[in-house]
Each structure stands twice: as C-alpha cells, then as structure tokens.
KEDREN-494780 format. One record per residue (C-alpha): residue number from 1; x, y, z; residue in three letters. Coordinates in nm, 4 decimals, padded with zeros to 6 digits. Example, Ala and Ser with C-alpha at 12.3 -4.5 7.8 and 13.67 -1.06 7.14 Angstrom:
% KEDREN-494780
@resi: 1, xx: 01.2300, yy: -00.4500, zz: 00.7800, resn: ALA
@resi: 2, xx: 01.3670, yy: -00.1060, zz: 00.7140, resn: SER
This chain:
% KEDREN-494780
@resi: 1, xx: -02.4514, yy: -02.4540, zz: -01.3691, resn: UNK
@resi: 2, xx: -02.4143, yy: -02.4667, zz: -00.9958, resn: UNK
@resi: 3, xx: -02.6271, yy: -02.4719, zz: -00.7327, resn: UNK
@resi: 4, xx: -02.6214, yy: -02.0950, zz: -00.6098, resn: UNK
@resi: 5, xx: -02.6067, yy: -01.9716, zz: -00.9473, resn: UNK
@resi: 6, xx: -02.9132, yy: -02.2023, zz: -01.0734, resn: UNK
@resi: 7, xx: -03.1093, yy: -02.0396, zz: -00.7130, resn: UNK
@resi: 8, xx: -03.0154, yy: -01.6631, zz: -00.8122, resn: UNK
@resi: 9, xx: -03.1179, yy: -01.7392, zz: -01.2249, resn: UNK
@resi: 10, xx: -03.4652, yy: -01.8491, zz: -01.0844, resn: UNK
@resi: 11, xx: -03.5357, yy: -01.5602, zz: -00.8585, resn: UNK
@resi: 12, xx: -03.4589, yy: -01.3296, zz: -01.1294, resn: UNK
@resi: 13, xx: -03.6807, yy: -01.5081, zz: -01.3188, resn: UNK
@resi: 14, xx: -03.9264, yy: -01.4797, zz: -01.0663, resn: UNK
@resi: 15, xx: -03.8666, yy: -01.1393, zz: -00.9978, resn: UNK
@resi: 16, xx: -03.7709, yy: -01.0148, zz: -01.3214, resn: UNK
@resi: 17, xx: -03.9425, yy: -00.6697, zz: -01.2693, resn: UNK
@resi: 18, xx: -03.7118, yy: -00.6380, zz: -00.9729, resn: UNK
@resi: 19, xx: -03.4072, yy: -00.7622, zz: -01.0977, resn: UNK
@resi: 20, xx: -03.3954, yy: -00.5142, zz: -01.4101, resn: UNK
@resi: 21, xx: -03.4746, yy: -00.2240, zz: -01.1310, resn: UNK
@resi: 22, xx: -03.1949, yy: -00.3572, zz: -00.9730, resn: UNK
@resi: 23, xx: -02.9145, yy: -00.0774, zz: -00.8039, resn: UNK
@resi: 24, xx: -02.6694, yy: -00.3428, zz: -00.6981, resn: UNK
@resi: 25, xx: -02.5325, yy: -00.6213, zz: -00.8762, resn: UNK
@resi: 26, xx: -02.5439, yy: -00.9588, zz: -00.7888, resn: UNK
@resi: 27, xx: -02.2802, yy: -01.2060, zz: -00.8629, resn: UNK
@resi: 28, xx: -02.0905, yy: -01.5191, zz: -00.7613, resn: UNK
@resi: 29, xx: -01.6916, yy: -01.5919, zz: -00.8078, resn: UNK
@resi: 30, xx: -01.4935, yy: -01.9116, zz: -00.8119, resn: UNK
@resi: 31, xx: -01.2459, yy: -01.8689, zz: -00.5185, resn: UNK
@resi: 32, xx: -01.0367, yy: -02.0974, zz: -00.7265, resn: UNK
@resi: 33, xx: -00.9970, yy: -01.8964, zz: -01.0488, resn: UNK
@resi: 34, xx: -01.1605, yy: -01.6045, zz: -00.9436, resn: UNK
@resi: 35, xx: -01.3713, yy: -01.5586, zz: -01.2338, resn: UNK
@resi: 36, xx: -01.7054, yy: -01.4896, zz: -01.2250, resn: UNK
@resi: 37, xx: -01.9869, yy: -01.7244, zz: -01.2865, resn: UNK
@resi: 38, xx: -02.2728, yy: -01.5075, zz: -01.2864, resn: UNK
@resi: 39, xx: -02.3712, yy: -01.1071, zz: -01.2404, resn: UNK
@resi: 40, xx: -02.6804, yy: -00.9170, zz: -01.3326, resn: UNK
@resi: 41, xx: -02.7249, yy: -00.7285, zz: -01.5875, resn: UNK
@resi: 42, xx: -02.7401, yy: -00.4259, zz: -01.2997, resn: UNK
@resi: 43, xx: -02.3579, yy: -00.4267, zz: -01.3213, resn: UNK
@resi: 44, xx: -02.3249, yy: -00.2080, zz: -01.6682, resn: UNK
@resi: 45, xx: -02.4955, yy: 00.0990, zz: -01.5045, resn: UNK
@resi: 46, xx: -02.1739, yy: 00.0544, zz: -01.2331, resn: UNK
@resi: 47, xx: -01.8995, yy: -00.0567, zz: -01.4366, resn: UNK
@resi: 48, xx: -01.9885, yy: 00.0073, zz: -01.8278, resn: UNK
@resi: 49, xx: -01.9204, yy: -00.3528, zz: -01.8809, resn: UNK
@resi: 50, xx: -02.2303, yy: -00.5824, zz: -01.9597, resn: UNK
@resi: 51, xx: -02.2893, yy: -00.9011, zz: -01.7430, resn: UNK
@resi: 52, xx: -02.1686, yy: -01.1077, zz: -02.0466, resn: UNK
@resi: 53, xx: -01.8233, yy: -00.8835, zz: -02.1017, resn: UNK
@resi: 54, xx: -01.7683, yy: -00.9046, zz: -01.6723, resn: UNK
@resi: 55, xx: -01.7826, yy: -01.3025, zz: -01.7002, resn: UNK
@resi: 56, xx: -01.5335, yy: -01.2774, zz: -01.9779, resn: UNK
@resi: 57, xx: -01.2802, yy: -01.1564, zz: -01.7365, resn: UNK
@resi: 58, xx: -01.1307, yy: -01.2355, zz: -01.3677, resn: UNK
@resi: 59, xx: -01.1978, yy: -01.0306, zz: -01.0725, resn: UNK
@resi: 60, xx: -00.8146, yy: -00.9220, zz: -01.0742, resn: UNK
@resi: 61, xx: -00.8553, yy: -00.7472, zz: -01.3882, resn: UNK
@resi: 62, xx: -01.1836, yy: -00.5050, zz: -01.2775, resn: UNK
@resi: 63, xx: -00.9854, yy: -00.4206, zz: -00.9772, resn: UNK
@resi: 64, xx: -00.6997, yy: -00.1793, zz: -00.9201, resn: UNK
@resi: 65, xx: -00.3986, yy: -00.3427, zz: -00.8185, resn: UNK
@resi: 66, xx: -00.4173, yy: -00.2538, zz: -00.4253, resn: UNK
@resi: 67, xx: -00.7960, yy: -00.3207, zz: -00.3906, resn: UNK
@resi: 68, xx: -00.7488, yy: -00.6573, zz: -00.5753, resn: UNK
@resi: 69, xx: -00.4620, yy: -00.7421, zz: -00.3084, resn: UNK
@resi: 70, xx: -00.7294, yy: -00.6447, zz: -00.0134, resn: UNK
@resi: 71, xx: -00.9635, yy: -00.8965, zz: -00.1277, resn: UNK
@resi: 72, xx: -00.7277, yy: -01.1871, zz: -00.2115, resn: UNK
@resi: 73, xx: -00.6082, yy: -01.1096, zz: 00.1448, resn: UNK
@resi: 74, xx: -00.9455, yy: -01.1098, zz: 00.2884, resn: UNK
@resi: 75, xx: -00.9926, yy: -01.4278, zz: 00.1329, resn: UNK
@resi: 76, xx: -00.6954, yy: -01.5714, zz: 00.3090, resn: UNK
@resi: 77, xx: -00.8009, yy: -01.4531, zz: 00.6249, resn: UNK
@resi: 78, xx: -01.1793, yy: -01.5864, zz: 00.5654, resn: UNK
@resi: 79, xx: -01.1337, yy: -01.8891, zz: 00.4348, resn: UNK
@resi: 80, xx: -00.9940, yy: -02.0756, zz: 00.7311, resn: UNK
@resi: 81, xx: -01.2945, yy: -01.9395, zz: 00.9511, resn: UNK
@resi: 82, xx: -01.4931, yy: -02.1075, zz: 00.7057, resn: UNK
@resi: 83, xx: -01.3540, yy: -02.4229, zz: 00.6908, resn: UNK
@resi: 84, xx: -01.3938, yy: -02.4679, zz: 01.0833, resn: UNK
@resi: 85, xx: -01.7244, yy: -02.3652, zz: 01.0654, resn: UNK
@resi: 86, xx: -01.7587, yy: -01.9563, zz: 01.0781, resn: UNK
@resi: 87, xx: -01.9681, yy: -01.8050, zz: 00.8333, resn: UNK
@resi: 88, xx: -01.8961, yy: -01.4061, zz: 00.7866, resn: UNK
@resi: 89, xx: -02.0701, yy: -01.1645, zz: 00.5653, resn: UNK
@resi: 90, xx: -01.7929, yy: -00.9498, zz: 00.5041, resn: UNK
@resi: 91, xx: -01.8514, yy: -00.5655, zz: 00.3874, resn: UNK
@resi: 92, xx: -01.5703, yy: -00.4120, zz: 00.1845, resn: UNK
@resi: 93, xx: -01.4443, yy: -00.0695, zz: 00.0052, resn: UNK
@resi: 94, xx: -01.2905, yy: -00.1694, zz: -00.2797, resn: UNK
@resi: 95, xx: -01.1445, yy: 00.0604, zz: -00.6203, resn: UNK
@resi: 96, xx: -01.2190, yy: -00.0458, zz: -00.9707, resn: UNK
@resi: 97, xx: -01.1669, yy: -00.0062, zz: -01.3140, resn: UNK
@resi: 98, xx: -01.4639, yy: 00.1465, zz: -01.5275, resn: UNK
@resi: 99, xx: -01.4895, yy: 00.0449, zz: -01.8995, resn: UNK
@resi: 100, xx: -01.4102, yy: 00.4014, zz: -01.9697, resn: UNK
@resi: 101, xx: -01.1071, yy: 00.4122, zz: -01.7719, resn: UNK
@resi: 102, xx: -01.1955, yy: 00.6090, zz: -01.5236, resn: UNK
@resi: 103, xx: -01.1713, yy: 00.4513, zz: -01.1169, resn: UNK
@resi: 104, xx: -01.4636, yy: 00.4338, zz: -00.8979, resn: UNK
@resi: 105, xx: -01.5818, yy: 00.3345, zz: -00.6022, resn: UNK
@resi: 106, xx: -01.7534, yy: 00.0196, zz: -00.4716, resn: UNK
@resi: 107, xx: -01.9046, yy: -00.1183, zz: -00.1614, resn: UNK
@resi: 108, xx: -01.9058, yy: -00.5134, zz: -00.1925, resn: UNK
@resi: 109, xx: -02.0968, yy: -00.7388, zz: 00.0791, resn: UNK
@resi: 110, xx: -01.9823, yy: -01.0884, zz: 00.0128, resn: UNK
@resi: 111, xx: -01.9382, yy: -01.4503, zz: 00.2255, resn: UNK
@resi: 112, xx: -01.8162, yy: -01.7909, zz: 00.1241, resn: UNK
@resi: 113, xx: -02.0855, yy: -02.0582, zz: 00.0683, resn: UNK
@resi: 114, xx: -02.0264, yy: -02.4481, zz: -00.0178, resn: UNK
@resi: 115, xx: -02.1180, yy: -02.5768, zz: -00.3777, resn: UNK
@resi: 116, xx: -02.2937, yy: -02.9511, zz: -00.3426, resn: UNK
@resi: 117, xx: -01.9702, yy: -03.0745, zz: -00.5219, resn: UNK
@resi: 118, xx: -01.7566, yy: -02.8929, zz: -00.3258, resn: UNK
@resi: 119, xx: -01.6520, yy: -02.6224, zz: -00.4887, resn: UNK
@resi: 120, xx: -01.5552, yy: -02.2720, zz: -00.2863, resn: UNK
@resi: 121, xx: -01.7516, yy: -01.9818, zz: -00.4138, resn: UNK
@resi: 122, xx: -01.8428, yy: -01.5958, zz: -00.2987, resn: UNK
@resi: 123, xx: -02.1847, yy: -01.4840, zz: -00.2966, resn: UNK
@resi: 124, xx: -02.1988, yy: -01.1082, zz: -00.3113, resn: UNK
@resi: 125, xx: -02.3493, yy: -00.7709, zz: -00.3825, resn: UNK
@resi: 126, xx: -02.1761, yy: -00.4524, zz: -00.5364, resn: UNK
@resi: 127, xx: -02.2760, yy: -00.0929, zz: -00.4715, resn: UNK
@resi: 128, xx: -02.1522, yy: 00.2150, zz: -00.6373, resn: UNK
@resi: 129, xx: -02.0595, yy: 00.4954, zz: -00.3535, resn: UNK
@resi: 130, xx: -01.8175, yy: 00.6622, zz: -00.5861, resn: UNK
@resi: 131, xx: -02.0045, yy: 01.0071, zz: -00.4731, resn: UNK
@resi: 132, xx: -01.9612, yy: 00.9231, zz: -00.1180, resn: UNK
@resi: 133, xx: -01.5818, yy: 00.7685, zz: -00.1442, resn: UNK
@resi: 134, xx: -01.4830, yy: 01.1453, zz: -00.3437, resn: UNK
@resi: 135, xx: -01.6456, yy: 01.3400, zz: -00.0703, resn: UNK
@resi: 136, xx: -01.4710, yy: 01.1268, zz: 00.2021, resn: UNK
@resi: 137, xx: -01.1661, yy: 01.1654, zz: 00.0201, resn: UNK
@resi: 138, xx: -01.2236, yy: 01.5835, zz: -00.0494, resn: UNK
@resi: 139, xx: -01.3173, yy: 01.6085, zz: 00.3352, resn: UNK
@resi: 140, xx: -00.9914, yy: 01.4277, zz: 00.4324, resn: UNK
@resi: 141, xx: -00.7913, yy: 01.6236, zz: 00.1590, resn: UNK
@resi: 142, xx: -00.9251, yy: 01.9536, zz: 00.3406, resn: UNK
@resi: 143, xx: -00.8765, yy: 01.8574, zz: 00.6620, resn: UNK
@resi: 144, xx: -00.5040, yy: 01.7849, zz: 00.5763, resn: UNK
@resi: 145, xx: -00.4672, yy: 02.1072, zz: 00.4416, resn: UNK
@resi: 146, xx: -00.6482, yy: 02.2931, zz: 00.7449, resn: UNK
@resi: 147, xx: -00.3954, yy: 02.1074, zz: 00.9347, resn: UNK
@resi: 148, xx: -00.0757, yy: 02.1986, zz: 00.7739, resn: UNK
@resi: 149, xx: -00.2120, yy: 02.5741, zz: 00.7423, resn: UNK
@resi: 150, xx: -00.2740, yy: 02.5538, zz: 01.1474, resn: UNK
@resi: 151, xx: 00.0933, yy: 02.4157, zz: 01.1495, resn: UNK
@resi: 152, xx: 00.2408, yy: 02.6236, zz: 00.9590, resn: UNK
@resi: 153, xx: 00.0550, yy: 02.9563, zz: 01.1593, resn: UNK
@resi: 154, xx: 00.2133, yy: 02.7883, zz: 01.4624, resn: UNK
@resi: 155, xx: 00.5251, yy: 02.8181, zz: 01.3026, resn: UNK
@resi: 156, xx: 00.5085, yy: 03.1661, zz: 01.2208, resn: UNK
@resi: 157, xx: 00.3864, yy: 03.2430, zz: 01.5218, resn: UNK
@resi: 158, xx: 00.6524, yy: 03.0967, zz: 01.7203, resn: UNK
@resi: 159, xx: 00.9212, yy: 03.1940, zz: 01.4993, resn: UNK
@resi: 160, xx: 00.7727, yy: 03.5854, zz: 01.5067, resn: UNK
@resi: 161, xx: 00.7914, yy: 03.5565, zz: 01.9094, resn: UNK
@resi: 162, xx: 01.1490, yy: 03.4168, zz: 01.8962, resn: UNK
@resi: 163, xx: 01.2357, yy: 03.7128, zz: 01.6635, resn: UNK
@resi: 164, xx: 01.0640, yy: 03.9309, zz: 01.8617, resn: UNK
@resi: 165, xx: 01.1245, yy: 03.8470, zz: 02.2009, resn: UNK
@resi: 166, xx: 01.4373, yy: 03.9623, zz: 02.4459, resn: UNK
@resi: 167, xx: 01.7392, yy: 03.6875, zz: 02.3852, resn: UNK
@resi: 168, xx: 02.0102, yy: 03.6307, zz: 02.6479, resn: UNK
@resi: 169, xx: 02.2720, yy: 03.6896, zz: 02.4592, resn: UNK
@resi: 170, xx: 02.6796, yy: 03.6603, zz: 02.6136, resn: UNK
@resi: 171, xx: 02.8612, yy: 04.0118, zz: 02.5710, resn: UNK
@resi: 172, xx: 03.1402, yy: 03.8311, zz: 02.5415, resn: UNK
@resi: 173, xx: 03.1043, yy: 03.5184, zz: 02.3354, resn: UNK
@resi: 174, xx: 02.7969, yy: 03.6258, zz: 02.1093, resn: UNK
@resi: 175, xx: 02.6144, yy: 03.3023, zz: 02.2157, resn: UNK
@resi: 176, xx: 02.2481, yy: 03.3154, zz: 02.3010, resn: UNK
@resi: 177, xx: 02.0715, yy: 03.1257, zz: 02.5661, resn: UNK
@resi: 178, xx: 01.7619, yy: 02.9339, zz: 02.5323, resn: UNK
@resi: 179, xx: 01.4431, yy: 02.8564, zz: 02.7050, resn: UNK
@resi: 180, xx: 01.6308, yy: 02.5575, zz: 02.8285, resn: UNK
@resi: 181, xx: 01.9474, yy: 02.7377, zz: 02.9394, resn: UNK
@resi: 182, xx: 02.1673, yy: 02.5523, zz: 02.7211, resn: UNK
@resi: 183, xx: 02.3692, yy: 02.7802, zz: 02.5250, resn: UNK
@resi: 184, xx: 02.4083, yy: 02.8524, zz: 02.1484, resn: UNK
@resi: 185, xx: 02.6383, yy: 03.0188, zz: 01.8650, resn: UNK
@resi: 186, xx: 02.4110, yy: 03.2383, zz: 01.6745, resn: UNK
@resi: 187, xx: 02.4266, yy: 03.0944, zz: 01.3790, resn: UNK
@resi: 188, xx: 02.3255, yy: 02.7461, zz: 01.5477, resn: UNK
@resi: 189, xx: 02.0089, yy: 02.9335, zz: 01.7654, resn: UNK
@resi: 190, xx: 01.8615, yy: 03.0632, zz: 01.4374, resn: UNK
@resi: 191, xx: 01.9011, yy: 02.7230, zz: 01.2195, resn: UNK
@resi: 192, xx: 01.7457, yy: 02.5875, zz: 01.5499, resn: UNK
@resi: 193, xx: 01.4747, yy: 02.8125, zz: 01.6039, resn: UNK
@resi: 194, xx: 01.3713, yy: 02.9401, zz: 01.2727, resn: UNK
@resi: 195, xx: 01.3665, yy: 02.7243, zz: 00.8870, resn: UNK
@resi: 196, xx: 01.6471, yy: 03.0428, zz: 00.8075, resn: UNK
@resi: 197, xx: 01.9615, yy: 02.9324, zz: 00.6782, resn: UNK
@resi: 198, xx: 02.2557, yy: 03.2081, zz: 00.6983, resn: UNK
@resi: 199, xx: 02.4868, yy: 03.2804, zz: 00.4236, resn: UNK
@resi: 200, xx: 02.8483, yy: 03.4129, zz: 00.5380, resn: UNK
@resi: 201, xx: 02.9877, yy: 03.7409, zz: 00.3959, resn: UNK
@resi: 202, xx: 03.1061, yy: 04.0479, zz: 00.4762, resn: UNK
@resi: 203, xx: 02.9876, yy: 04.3849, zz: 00.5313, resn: UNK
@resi: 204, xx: 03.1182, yy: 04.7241, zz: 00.3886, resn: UNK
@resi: 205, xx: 03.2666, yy: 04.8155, zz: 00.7734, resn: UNK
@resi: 206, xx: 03.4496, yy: 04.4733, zz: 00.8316, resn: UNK
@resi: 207, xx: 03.5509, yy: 04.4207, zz: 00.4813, resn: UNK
@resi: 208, xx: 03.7548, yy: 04.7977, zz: 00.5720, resn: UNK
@resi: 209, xx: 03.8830, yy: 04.6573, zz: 00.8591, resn: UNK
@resi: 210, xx: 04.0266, yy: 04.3377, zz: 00.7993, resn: UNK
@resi: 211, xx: 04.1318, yy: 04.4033, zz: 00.4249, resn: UNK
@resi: 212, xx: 04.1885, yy: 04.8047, zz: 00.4580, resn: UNK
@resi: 213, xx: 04.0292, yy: 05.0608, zz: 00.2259, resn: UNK
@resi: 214, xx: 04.1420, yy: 05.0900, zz: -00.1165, resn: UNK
@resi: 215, xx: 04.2223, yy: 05.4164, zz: -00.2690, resn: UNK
C-alpha cells in the first residue's frame, strides 16, 4: 500500500461518519498504468460502479474517448512542471461512462504528488455536475438556434427589400446594377442576392414566337 493511499485509508477510518456521507469521491491513479489504487465507496452513487469494480479497471475505460485524451494530455503538459518543481491543482470537465450506459458529467480536481519510492501518482476528487453540464449544454443549444433564427430573419429581410426595392435595370441589355455599381445578368443578380435558383423554359408567348403556333 503506498503512502498517500495508507494517509486517505486512515482518515476514513477516522472519519468514517464523514466518509460514507461523502458527495465526492476520492481516489488516487498510477500515472504509469493509470489504474486506480484507491476510491471511496462515494463513487457508486456517481458512476454505478462500486469502489472495488472502479479498481478493477483503468481510467481509459470510465472515460469517453475525447475526455480520456484531455486528461492524458493534461498529464503531459503537467508533468514536466512537476518535475522542475511546480505543483498545480488542476480542475477539469471531463465525460464518462455510467455502469448503465448512459454519459455524465464530472468535475475532477486533481495534482501530481511523489510516492516515498518514487512512484508518480494523482491525488484527486470527482464531482457529479451532470445537471449543470445538460443545462450549459441546453443554454448553448438555444442560443445557437436563436442565432440562426436571427440569421435567417436577416435573410428574409434583406432578400424581401431586394425584391422589393427599385433595381437599375439596362433597357437595353436586361442587366441590373447593384449597390456597388458593378453590373449583373439577371439570372446572376438573383443567384447573388437571393438562395433562388432559376430554371430555364419557355412561356406560352415566346414558345409562339420562336417555334410558331400550331394549328
């Protein structure tokens, strides 16, 4: 047993009304193999997995692909500021896999601490904010939407002005000027100015015209 995991054992002990109250879970993980040496029991009312089933299993497999990339990433990035000296508590949002197989939610606060046989481990606490994460996440999803409605208004808007506006148009040529003066074949202007596509056919009064009328 190490030497962190012997300390947090013995304060549970000590504190066993308090530990089994517990809302976050308490662990350690071997930076090496990135399994877990010890969690408290608090972790089945956040995961569905007991303590004993969690140390059964590495941290990559609790974790959804992406989150468990953000923390072997973070662990790159830390563990070079530890070696020279800088000690971090580092605060994380991180997606994982219930036992149920459902995702939620966690907030871990975690740093790197020193084993007396040298050994590189993470000391660090999970919280559930699967409630706050969805909310974030419906908020954002709204706001998108509000967005793309307000675009899309804009659109019409514009689109309704060009329609209904006065266009330069050439009596000779057909083309029609813009707001920058350039000007544009009509069939160009309205691809340009509107998310219309034209169709080319012919109407009754041309088709008389350049193929005659039929008896």
């Amino acid at each position: 047993m190490t030497d962190n995991v012997a300390k947090i054992k013995e304060l549970e002990k000590n504190h066993r009304l308090l530990s089994e109250n517990l809302i976050d879970a308490i662990w350690t993980l071997d930076v090496k193999t990135l399994r877990f040496d010890y969690i408290t029991e608090s972790i089945k009312d956040i995961s569905g997995f007991s303590s004993e089933e969690y140390l059964e299993t590495s941290a990559g497999e609790r974790l959804t692909p992406k989150s468990f990339k953000q923390i072997t990433d973070l662990l790159t990035e830390e563990i070079p500021r530890f070696e020279k000296g800088i000690k971090n508590v580092r605060a994380v949002e991180v997606e994982l896999i219930h036992k149920l197989g459902h995702h939620y939610w966690a907030e871990i606060k975690a740093r790197l601490v020193r084993e007396v046989n040298g050994d590189l481990k993470v000391i660090g606490i999970t919280r559930d904010i699967t409630k706050r994460k969805t909310a974030e996440i419906q908020k954002d999803r709204l706001i998108s939407d509000l967005k793309k409605a307000i675009d899309e208004k804009e659109t019409l808007l514009k689109e309704n002005k060009i329609l209904r506006g006065l266009l330069p148009i050439c009596s000779g040529c057909k083309r029609i000027r813009d707001e920058d003066g350039k000007w544009w074949p009509l069939d160009a202007y309205v691809r340009k100015a509107t998310p219309a596509e034209l169709t080319h056919t012919i109407c009754l009064d041309c088709k008389d015209i350049f193929y005659g009328k039929r008896d």
